[in-house]
PALO-159337 format. One record per residue (C-alpha): z, y, x; residue in one letter. Coordinates in steps of 0.05 Angstrom, whole numbers, padded with zeros to 5 digits, always signed. Layout:
! residues N
ZYXa...
This chain:
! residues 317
+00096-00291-00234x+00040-00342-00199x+00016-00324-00129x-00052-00322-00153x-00052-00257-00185x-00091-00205-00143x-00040-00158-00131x+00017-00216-00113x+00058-00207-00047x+00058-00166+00015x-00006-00118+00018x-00005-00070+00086x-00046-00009+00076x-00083-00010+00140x-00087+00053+00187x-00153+00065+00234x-00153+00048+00300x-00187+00102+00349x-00200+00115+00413x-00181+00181+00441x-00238+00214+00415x-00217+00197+00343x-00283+00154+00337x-00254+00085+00293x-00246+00013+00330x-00267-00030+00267x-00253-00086+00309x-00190-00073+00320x-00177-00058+00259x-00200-00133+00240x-00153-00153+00284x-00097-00122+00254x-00121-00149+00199x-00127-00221+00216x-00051-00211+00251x-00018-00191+00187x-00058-00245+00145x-00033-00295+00202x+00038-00267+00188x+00039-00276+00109x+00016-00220+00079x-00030-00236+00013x-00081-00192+00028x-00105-00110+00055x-00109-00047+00031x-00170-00010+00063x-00221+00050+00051x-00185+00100+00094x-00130+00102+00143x-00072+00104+00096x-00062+00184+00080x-00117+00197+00132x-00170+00176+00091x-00195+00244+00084x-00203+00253+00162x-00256+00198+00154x-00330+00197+00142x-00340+00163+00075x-00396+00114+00117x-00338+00095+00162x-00289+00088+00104x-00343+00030+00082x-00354+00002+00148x-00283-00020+00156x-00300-00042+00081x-00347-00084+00100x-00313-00110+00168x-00256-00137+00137x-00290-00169+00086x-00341-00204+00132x-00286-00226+00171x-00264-00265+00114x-00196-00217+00100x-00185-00209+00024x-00187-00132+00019x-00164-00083-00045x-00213-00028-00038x-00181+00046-00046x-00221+00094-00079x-00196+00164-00058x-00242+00215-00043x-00253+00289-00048x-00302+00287-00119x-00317+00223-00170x-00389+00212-00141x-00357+00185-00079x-00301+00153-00115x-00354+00117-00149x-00394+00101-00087x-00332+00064-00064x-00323+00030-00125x-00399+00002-00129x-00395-00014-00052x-00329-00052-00067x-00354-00094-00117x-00421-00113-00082x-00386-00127-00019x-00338-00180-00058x-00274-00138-00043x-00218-00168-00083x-00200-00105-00129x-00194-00034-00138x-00141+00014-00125x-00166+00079-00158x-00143+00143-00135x-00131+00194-00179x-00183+00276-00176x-00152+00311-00125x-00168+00389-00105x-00213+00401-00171x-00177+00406-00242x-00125+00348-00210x-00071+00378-00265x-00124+00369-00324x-00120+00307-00366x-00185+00312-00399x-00209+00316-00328x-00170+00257-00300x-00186+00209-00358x-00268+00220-00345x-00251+00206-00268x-00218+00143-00280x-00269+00124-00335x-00320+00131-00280x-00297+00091-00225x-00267+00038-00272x-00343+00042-00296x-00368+00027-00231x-00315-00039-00212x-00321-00065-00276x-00291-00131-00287x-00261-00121-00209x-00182-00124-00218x-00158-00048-00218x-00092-00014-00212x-00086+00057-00211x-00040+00093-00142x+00003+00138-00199x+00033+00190-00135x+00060+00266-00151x+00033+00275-00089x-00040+00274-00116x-00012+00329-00166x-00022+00281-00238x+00014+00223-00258x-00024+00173-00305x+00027+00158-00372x+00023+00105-00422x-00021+00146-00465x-00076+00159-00422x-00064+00076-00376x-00079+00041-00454x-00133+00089-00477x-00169+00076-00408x-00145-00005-00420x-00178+00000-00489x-00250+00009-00451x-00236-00031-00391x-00185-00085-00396x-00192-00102-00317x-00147-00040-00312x-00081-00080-00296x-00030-00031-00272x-00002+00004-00230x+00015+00021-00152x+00074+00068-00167x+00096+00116-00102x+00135+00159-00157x+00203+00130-00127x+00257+00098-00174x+00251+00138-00240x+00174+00128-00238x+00174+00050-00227x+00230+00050-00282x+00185+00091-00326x+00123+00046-00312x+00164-00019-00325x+00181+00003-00393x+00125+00034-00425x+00073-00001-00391x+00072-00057-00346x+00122-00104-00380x+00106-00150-00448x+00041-00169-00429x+00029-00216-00365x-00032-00188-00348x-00009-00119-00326x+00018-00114-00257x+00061-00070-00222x+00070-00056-00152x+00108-00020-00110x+00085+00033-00075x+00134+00067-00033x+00170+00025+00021x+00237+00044+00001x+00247+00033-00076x+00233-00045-00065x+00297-00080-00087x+00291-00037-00144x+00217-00042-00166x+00220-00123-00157x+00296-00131-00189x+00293-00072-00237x+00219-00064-00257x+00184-00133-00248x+00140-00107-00195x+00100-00165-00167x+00071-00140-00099x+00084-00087-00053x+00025-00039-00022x+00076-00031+00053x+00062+00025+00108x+00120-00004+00150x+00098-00081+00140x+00036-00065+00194x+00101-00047+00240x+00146-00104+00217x+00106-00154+00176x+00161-00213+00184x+00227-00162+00159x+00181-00136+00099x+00159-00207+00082x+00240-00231+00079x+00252-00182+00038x+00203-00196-00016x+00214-00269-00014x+00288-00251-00026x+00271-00206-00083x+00236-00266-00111x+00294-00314-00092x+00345-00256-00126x+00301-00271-00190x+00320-00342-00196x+00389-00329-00191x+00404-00335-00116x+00456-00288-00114x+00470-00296-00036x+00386-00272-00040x+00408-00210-00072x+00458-00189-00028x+00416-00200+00035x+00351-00160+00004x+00398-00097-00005x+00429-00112+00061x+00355-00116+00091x+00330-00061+00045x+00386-00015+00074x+00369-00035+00144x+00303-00016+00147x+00319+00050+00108x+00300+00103+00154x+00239+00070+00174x+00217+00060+00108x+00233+00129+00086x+00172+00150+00136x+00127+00119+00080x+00155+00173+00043x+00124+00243+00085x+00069+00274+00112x+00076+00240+00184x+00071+00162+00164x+00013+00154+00202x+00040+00185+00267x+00103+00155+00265x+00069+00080+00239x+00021+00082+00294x+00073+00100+00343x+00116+00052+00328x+00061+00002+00332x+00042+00023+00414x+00105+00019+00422x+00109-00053+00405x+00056-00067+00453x-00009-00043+00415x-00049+00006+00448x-00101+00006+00397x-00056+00052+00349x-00040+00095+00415x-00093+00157+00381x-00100+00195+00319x-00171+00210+00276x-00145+00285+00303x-00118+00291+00366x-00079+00343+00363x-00038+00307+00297x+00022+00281+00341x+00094+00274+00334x+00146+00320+00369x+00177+00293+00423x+00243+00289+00381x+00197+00256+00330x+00179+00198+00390x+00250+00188+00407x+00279+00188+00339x+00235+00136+00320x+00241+00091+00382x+00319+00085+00368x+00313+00072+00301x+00260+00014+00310x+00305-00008+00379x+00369-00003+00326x+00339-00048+00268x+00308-00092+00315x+00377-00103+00345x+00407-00118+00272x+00355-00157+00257x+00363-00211+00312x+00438-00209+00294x+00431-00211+00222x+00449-00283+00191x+00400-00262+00128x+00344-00276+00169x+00357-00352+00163x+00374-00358+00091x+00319-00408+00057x+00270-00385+00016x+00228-00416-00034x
């Protein structure tokens, strides 16, 4: 797979800096932007604060839209929102502000278990990016997963439907490889949950990865998709250092997986020195104290094996 697809590489789903009050820092946020472009990362995920979106205005959801973009960051535009009319607003905004594509969330709260109902949602904000590259975020968590029926009746009507960002774990991305997103080169799949990436690159073809943790440790994350990619040539050594990497950063991957991401992401972040993640959109969302030191001794641990590890320095193409 080229590098020039949209959805190719490293993408960090950017969280919302605030200040105490839980009003955003958009420039901050471009910062964090421009650092993980600097680092290697292909391009952003932004129109929310990762799975705080909801605890954002939909104006401000736009203004970091339109921040990243006029700082020249290549930016995938997410589309959750609490009914389609907003969905849609995002999708129009995206497009006229040059975003690179869509990723369209699926109805949420309102007849989110209802097909019929799912199929007109995506219609509508696929409507509204046409001909902007769009992959649909297929999570249990938003109560509906998209199947091959409903992807190629929606691909029928708008062929810049290209895939898939799959959180659904292992059998999901296995699923999504084989009834959907392999045969045809223009369908993409990504994955979507930091922990299943050995197996949605080596197993399913995935070509990018949306990362929560990669705004923590862009440089770890990066190795490990570049040895995915060397493991696919046939670099067996590659192979055995992504799982070795993959298993390394396990538990602070798996916080990708719960409700806290964002507390423990951000924390993890001021702890490395950047006290523009120190707040939350709420203040009173924060982690326990057991939470806090959990977390520090797992980043101090991996960081630790990482500066030990001899993977770090095998050459990738």
């Amino acid at each position: 797979m080229k590098p020039t697809h949209t959805f190719y590489g490293c993408i960090p789903a950017l969280m919302t800096p605030c200040d105490e009050s839980g009003i955003p820092n958009f420039d901050a946020l471009v910062r964090k932007g421009q650092e993980l472009m600097e680092e290697g990362m292909s391009s952003v995920v932004y129109c929310g604060s990762m799975g705080d979106w909801p605890l954002l205005s939909e104006e401000h959801r736009r203004h970091g839209v339109n921040a990243l973009i006029d700082a020249g960051l290549p930016v995938i535009v997410g589309t959750g929102a609490q009914n389609t009319q907003n969905a849609v607003a995002h999708a129009v905004h995206a497009k006229a502000s040059g975003a690179r594509g869509l990723m369209i969330i699926p109805r949420v709260l309102s007849r989110g278990t209802s097909p019929t109902a799912q199929r007109a949602h995506l219609a509508a904000v696929l409507e509204a990016g046409v001909d902007l590259p769009s992959v649909i975020y297929n999570s249990l968590y938003y109560g509906f997963e998209t199947k091959a029926e409903l992807f190629f009746d929606l691909r029928k009507d708008y062929p810049h439907l290209v895939g898939f960002k799959e959180f659904g774990g292992a059998k999901a991305l296995s699923y999504a490889a084989e009834h959907i997103t392999s045969g045809e080169e223009a369908l993409e799949l990504l994955v979507g949950v930091d922990t299943q990436v050995c197996h949605g690159v080596l197993r399913c073809g995935a070509i990018g990865l949306i990362t929560g943790v990669g705004n923590v440790l862009p440089q770890p994350v990066l190795k490990l998709f570049a040895l995915c990619q060397m493991a696919l040539s046939g670099d067996c050594q590659a192979k055995n250092y992504a799982y070795e990497l993959e298993d390394a950063l396990k538990t602070l991957s798996t916080f990708d997986e719960g409700p806290d991401l964002v507390l423990y992401y951000k924390y993890l972040l001021f702890l490395k020195g950047d006290a523009d993640y120190q707040h939350h959109l709420n203040a009173f969302d924060e982690l326990s104290p057991s939470q806090k030191d959990f977390a520090a001794s797992q980043l101090a641990l991996f960081e630790r094996w990482w500066d030990r590890w001899p993977g770090k320095q095998h050459p990738v193409g």
